[in-house]
N, C-alpha and C positions, 0 to 999 in steps of 0.2 A: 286536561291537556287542550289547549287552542287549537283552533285552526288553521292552518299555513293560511298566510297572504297571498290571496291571489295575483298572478304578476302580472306586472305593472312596469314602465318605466315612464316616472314623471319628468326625467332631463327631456327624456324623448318626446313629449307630450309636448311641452315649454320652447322646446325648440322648435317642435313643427308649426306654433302659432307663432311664435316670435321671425319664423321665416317668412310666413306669410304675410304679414304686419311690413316687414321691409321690402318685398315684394310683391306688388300686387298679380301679377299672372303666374306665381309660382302656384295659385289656388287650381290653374288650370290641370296642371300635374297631378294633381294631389287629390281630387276630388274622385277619381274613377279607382282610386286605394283604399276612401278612410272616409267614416260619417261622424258627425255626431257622437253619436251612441258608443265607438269605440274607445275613447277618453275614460283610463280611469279616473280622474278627477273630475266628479261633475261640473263645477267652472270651467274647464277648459274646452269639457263639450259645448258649453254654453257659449263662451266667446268664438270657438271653431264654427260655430252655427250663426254667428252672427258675422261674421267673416263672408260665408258661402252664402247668406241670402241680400250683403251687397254685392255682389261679385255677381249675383243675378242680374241685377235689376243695372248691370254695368255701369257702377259705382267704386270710386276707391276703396281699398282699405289699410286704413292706418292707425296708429294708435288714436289719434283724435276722430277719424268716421266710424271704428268701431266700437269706441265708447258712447258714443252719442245713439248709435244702434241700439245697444243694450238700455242706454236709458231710456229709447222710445220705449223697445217691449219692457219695460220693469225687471229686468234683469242686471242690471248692472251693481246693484247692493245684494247680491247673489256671487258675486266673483269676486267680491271685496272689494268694491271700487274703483276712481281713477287707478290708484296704488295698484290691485290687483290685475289690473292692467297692464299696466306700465312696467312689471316686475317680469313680464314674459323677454321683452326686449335683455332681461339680466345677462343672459348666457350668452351674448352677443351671437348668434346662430349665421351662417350661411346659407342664403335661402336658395343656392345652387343645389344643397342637398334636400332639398325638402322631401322631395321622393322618397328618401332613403328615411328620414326621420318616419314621415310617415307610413313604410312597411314596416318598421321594427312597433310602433303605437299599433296597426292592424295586425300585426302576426301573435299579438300578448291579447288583445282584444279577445281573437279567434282562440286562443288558448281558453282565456276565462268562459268564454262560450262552448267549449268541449267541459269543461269542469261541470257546470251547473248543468247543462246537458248527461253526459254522463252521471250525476245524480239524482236524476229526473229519469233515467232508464234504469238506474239500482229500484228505487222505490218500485215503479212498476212490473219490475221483475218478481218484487217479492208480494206483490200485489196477487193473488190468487185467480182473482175474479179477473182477473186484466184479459184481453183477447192478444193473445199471441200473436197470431198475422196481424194484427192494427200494429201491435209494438217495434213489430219486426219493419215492418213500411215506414212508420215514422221515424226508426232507428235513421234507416236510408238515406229518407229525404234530410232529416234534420245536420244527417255529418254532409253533407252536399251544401246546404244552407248556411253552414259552420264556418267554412274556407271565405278568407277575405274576399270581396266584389273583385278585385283586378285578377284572381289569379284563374277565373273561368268565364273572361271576356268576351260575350260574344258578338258584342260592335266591333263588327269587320269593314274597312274603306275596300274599296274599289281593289285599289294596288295593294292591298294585304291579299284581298281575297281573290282574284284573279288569277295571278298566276301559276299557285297550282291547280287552280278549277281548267286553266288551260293546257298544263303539261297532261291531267287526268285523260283530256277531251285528246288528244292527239295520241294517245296511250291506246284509246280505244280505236280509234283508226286505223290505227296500225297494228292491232290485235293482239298487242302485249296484252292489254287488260278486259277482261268482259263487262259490259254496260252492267249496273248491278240492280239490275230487276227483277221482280220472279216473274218468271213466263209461265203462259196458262199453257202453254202446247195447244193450243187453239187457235190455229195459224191465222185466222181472218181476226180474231180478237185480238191478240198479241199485236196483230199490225195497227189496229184502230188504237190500242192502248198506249204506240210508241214503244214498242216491247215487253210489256207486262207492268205488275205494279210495283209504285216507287216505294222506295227506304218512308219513314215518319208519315206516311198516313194511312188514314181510316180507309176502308175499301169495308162497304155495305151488300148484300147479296140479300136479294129481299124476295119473298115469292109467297105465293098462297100454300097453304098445306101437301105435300103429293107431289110437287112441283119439280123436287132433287134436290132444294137447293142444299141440304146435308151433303148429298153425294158429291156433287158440284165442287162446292168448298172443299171437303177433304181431297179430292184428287185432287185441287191444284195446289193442297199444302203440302200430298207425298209428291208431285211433281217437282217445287218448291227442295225440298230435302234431297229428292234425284239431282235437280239444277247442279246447286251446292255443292255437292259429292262428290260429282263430277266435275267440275270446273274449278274448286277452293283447293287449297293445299291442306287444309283442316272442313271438319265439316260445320256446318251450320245450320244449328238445329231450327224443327219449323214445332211447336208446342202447339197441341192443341185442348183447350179446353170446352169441354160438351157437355152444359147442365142438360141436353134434352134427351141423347142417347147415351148406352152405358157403354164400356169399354167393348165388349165383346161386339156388343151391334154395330161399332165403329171397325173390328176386326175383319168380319163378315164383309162387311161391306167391301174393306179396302181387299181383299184376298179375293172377292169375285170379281173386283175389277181388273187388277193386276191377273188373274188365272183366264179369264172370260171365261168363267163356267158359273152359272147363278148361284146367290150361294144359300138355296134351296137345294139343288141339287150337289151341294159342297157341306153341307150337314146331316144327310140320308146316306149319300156315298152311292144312290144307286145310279147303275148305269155307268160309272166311272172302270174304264181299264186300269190295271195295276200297275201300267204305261203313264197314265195323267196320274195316277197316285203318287209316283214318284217323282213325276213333270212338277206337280202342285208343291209338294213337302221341298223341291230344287226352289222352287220361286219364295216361297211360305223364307228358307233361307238369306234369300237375298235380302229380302222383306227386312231383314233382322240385323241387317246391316245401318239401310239407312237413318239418319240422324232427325228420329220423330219421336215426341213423348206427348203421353196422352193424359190427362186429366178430368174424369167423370164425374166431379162432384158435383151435389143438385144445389145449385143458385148460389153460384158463388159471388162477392159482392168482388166490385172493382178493387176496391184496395187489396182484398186478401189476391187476387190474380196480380197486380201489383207485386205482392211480395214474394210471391211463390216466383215471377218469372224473373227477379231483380234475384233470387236469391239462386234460379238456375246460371242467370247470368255470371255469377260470381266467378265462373271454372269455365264455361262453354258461351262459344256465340251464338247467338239466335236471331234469326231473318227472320223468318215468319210465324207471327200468334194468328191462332182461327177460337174463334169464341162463339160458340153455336147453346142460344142463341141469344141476342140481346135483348130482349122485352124479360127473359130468366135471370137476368144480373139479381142479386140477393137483396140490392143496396134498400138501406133504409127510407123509406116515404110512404107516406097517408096518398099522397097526390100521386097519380101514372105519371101525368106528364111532368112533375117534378123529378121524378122519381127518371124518366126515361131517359130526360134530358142530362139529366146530371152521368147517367153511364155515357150517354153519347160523347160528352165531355171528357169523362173519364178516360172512354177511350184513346180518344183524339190523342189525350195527355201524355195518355201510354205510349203511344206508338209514337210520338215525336221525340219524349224524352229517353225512349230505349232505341232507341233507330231501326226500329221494326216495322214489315208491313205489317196493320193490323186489319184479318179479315173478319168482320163481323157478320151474320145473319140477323136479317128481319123478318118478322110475320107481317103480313099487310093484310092491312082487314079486308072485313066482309065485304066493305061497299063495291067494291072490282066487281062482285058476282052480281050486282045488281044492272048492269050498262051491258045486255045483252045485244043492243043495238051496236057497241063497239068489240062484240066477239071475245069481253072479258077482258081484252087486256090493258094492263094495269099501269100508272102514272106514277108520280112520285108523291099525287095527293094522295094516295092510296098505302102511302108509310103511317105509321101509326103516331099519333102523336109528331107528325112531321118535322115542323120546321126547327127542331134541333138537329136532329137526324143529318137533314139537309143541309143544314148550314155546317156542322163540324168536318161530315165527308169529303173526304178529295176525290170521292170515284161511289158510282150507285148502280150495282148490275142489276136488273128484276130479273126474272127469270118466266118466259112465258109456252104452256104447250096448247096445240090446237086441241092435239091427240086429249088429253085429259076431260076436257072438257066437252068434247064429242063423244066421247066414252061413256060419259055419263047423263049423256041423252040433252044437256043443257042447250046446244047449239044444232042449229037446222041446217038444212043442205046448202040453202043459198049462203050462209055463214063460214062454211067450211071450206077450206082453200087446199083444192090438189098439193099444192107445194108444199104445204105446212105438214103432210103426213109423214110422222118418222122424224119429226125434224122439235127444236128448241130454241125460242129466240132468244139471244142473249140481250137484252134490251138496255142500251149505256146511257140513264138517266142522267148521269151529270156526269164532268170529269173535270174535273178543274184546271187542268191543263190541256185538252184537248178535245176531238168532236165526240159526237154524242150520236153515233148510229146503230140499227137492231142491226146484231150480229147470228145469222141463221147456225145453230149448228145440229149436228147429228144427234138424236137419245135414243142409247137403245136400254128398253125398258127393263129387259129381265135382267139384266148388269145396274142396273139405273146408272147408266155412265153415258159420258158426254166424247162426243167423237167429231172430229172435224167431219167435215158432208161428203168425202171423195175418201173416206174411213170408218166405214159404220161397226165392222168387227174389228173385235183386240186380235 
């Protein structure tokens, strides 16, 4: 038995070049639909192409310029000649519809492109050895890839794009609509940040070991999830994935913060009345509400977090990803800084193509602990492998404590700054949109939680 003929319609084909043949600015329509490449009949892609590269160089096209095209590049005894030419004009075409021609040639194109696609996911299904998460990712991207270029346009003019960006802007002044940011609840921060951070980009949290910066980032993802809860009609979930700590360590954490009671003393139980026992298991409740899911796998590479967040996507919205941390991405490379650079990317990718904030963690090396003349703290040359880092970010918090480093005998008196005791500089390395100043805030240590400075207890 054969194979069905993939569809095709060659009137449709002949007509969209024979329109364009009698009109030459009908190509400007037509071009942001149809390439090349979508033409079943290879001549036709050929001549279509010879068409669109005078149309470039703002040149007629007609049957006599774009015969003389094809015989420049050697293509013209490829479409069968003047004849073959000349025979598109047959169907006498209206080149008022050439639009139209040209989405029925791109919607059978993108069909043929689902076929061969769909049998290229059969094979690898049956494929054993195959990786699952790469399949499942490529699944994604490739049906996104698949839809004809006009039908996910995103060259917007001025007067496309404006005027709902301006109903939005007057929505929110008038407080129908909430600005849609995640807020840290760190009132001085929030305010340097413009209200928290924005939808599609990277936001980096960089700090030396001990620093919080774990703790840090997960409170402002269940913060993030609180936001949401509170203010959406549906929830939107904040996902977090943590090659460095395991689910439970992340439990602890978040339940000492949310309780204020360390959670040394929330694993022993001693000292606790049967009063916070029940206070705790009330919270522990609520806890169990908000829209937070967690993911402990060790080094997970970008694409497989890709597909796992594309595949929660499927059913629920997601605002916020936290990826603790990034120098543990799994991805494949011999080179770090190949290797680190291309997660930085990865990231960016993530967070702009799912409309997410994406918080990532950095380790910053050792050299910080060497500039004891500058009290330790720490630059943006002090990211690891930097300047991808840097450049893909729209936002760089470090995270700096006195206290840490006093503690452990590294820094002398004259170095040590009354103000800085109890306290955490929030340090705003870069923001792409906006100023770049240390933001002081509250650490209280045995919570490792971060507190506005006129809020030091939960």
């Amino acid at each position: 038995m054969s194979a069905p003929t993939p569809p095709h319609d060659l009137d449709a084909e002949q007509a969209l070049i024979g329109s364009l043949l009698l009109d030459r600015e009908a190509i400007i329509s037509v071009l942001p639909l149809v390439d090349d490449r979508d033409f079943y009949r290879a001549k036709h892609g050929l001549i279509f192409r010879a068409v669109a590269d005078l149309a470039a160089r703002r040149e007629p096209a007609d049957l006599i310029t774009v015969t003389a095209e094809l015989d420049r590049t050697g293509k013209l005894d490829h479409v069968g000649g003047h004849a073959g030419v000349g025979e598109l004009l047959a169907l006498l075409p209206t080149a008022v519809h050439a639009p139209y021609y040209a989405s029925i040639v791109a919607d059978l194109a993108a069909k043929r492109r689902l076929i061969a696609f769909g049998s290229d996911l059969v094979r690898r299904g049956y494929d054993r050895d195959s990786d699952l998460a790469a399949v499942l990712s490529d699944a994604r991207a490739g049906l996104n890839g698949i839809e004809r270029p006009g039908s996910h346009d995103r060259l917007r003019t001025f007067a496309e794009a404006l005027p709902p960006f301006a109903e939005r802007m007057e929505a929110m002044w008038n407080g129908d609509i909430l600005p849609d940011l995640v807020p840290t609840k760190l009132v001085d921060l929030d305010r340097a940040l413009g209200g928290g951070f924005q939808r599609g980009h990277l936001v980096i949290v960089a700090a030396r070991p001990s620093m919080g910066k774990t703790a840090f980032a997960v409170d402002i993802a269940k913060k993030s999830a609180e936001y949401y809860l509170a203010t959406m009609r549906e929830p939107h979930w904040t996902l977090i994935f943590s090659a460095e700590m395991t689910l439970d360590g992340l439990l602890w954490r978040a339940v000492a913060e949310t309780t204020g009671i360390p959670a040394a003393q929330l694993q022993h139980g001693h000292g606790l009345t049967q009063t916070q026992k029940e206070r705790i298991m009330e919270q522990i409740a609520w806890m169990m509400t908000l829209p937070i899911a967690i993911d402990d796998s060790s080094q997970p590479s970008t694409r497989w977090m890709r597909a796992k967040l594309e595949r929660f996507m499927a059913d629920r919205p997601v605002r916020t990803v936290l990826f603790d941390y990034l120098e543990q991405a799994g991805n494949d490379d011999a080179d770090e800084v190949k290797r680190v650079s291309k997660i930085a990317a990865d990231l960016k990718s993530i967070a702009k193509d799912t409309d997410t904030t994406m918080i990532a963690l950095s380790q910053l090396n050792r050299a910080v602990e060497s500039r004891k003349e500058t009290a330790f703290v720490p630059t943006m040359a002090d990211l690891r492998w930097s300047g991808r880092i840097e450049q893909e970010a729209d936002l760089i918090l470090m995270l700096y404590r006195q206290d840490y480093y006093a503690h452990k005998g590294m820094l002398t008196a004259e170095h040590v700054k009354p103000e800085k005791v109890g306290t955490c500089d929030v340090i705003i390395a870069k923001q792409r949109d906006g100023i770049t100043p240390t933001i002081p805030v509250a650490f209280v240590p045995e919570l490792t939680a971060f507190r506005n400075l006129d809020r030091r207890t939960a």
